[in-house]
C-alpha positions in Angstrom: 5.9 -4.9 -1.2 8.6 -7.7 0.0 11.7 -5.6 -1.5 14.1 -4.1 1.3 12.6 -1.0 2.6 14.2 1.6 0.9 16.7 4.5 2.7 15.0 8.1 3.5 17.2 10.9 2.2 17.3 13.8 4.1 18.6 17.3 3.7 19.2 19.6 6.9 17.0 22.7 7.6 17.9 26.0 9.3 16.8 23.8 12.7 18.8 20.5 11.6 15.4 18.8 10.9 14.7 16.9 7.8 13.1 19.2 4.8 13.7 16.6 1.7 12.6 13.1 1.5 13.5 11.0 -1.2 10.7 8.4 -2.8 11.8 5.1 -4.3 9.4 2.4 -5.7 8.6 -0.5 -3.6 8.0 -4.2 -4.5 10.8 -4.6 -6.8 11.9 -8.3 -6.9 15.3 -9.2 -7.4 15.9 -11.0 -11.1 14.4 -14.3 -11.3 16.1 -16.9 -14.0 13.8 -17.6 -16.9 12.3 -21.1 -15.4 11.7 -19.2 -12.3 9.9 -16.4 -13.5 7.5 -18.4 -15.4 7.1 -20.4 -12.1 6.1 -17.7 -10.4 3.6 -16.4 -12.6 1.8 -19.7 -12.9 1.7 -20.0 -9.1 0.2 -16.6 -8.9 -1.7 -16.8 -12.1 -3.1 -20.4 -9.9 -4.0 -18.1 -6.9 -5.2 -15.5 -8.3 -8.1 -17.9 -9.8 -8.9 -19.7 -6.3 -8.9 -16.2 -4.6 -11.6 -15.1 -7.2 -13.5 -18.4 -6.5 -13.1 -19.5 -2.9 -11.6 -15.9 -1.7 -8.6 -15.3 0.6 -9.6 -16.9 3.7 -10.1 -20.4 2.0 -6.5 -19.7 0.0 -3.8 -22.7 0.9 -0.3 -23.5 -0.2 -2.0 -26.7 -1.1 -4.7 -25.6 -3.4 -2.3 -23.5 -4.8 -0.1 -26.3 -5.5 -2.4 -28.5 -6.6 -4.4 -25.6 -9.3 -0.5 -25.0 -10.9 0.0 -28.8 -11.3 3.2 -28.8 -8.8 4.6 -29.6 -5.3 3.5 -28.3 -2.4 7.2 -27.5 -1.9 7.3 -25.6 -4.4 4.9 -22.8 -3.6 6.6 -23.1 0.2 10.1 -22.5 -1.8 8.8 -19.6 -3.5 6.3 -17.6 -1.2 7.7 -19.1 2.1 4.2 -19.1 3.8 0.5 -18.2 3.4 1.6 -15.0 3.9 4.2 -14.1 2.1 2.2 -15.7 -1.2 -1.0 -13.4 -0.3 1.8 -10.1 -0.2 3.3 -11.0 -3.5 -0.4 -11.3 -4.7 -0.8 -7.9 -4.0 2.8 -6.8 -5.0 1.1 -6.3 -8.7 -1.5 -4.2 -7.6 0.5 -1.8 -5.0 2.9 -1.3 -7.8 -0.2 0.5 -9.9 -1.0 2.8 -6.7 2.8 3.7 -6.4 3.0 4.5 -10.3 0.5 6.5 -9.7 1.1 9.0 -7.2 5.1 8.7 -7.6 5.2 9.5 -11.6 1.2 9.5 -12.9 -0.6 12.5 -13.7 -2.1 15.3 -11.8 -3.7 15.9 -9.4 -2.0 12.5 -7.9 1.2 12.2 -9.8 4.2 15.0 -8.8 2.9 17.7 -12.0 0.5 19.5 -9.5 0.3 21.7 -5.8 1.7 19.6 -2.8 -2.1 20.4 -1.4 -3.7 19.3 -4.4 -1.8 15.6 -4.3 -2.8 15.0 -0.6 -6.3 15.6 -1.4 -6.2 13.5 -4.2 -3.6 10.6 -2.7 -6.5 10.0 0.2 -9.3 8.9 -2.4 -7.1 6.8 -4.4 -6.2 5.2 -1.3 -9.5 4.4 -0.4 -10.7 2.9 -3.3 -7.5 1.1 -3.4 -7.9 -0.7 0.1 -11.7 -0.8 -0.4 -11.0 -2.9 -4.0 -8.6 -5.6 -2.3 -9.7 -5.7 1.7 -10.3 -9.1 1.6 -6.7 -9.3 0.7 -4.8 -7.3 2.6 -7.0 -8.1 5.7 -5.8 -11.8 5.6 -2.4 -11.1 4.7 -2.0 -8.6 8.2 -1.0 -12.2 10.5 1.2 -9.5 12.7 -0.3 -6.0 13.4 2.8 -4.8 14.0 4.0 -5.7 10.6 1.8 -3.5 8.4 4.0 -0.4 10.0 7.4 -1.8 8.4 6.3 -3.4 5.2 8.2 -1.2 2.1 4.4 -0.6 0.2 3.3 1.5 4.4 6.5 3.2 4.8 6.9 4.5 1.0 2.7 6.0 1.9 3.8 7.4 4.9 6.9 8.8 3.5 5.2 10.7 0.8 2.0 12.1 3.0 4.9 13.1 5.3 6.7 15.0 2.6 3.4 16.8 0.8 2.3 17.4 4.6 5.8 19.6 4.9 6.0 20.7 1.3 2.2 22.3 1.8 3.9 24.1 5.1 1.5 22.3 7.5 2.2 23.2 11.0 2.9 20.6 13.3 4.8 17.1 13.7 4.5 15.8 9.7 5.5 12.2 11.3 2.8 11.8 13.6 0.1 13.8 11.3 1.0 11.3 8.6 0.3 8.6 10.6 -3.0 9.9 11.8 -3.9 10.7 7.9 -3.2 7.4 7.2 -5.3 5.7 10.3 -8.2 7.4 8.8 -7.7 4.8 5.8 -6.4 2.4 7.0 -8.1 -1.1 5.8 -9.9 -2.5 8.5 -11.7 0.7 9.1 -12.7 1.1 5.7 -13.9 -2.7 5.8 -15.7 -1.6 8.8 -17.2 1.8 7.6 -18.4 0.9 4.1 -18.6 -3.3 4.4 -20.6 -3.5 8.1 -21.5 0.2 8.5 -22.7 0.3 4.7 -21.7 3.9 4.4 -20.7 5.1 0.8 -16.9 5.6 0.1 -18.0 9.2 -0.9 -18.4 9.3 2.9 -15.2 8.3 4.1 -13.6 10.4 1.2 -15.2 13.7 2.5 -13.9 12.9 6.3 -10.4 12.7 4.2 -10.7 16.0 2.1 -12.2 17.6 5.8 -8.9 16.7 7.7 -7.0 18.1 5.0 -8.8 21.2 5.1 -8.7 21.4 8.6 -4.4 20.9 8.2 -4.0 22.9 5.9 -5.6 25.9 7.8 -2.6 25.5 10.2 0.1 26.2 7.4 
């Protein structure tokens, strides 16, 4: 998720408009010297206890600090701020969605109908944001951010590219985007936390608006 966001490539139509996109991986961290490695993974190992205990709104750079046994420059060093630590928390975890609907099995993974994968990607997302919304909720400091972050603009990049590759009708930009707003975190937090509505629910609304694209192919 804190990797550079990786380039789109795009091959011309009969119209000149984009028909191919390309998917890379997100997250991917450069190479970190031995020492720092283990670092790392102590700090996170640290955090990832105190989030389970005291959860994400009560995580600090200082309790971190203080549950690894180092400075509190040291976290600051490695993470830069609350939120950067709280994104390469869920770095790990995004990295499992993305293996999963980049090279997994069907119906998610690429070995299945471009129709098939979108109705299966919007579950999977779902449960994904439903599982860690505590998380992601606190990391989101700028609400402009979420649109540029790698782990958003790889999603949007491959609804974008099943939308066209299932011959919806229509701007696959914007449609992606609206796909996506339907799960986006907070309203999932919203539906199924404060509403109390199943995720079965919010699934069904997913699978309808795919139904109701698909129609227009």
């Amino acid at each position: 998720m804190t990797g550079p966001i990786p380039p789109l490539v795009t091959t011309s139509g009969p119209l000149g408009g984009p028909t191919d996109l390309a998917l890379t991986p997100t997250g991917e961290r450069p190479v970190l010297r031995a020492d720092a490695a283990r670092n790392r993974t102590r700090l996170l190992e640290a955090a990832s206890r105190l989030l389970a205990e005291c959860g994400a709104a009560n995580l600090t750079m200082e309790a971190v600090a203080s549950a690894a046994g180092v400075g509190k420059g040291t976290v600051f060093r490695r993470f830069g701020d609350r939120t950067g630590l709280l994104i390469a928390l869920l770095d790990h975890r995004e990295q499992q969605l993305q293996a999963a609907f980049l090279t997994g099995p069907p119906p998610l993974g690429p070995d299945a109908p471009a129709l098939e994968r979108l109705h299966a990607f919007g579950p999977a997302l779902v449960r994904h944001e439903r599982a860690h919304h505590e998380l992601i909720l606190a990391s989101r400091t700028d609400p402009l951010r979420n649109y540029a972050v790698p782990a958003s603009r790889l999603r949007h990049t491959h609804v974008m590219l099943l939308l066209r590759q299932t011959g919806v009708a229509g701007d696959a930009d914007l449609l992606a985007h609206t796909l996506l707003g339907a799960v986006d975190t907070a309203l999932i937090h919203h539906l199924t936390v404060e509403r109390g509505m199943p995720l079965e629910r919010v699934e069904a609304g997913w699978h309808d608006l795919v139904e109701r694209l698909a129609r227009t192919s």
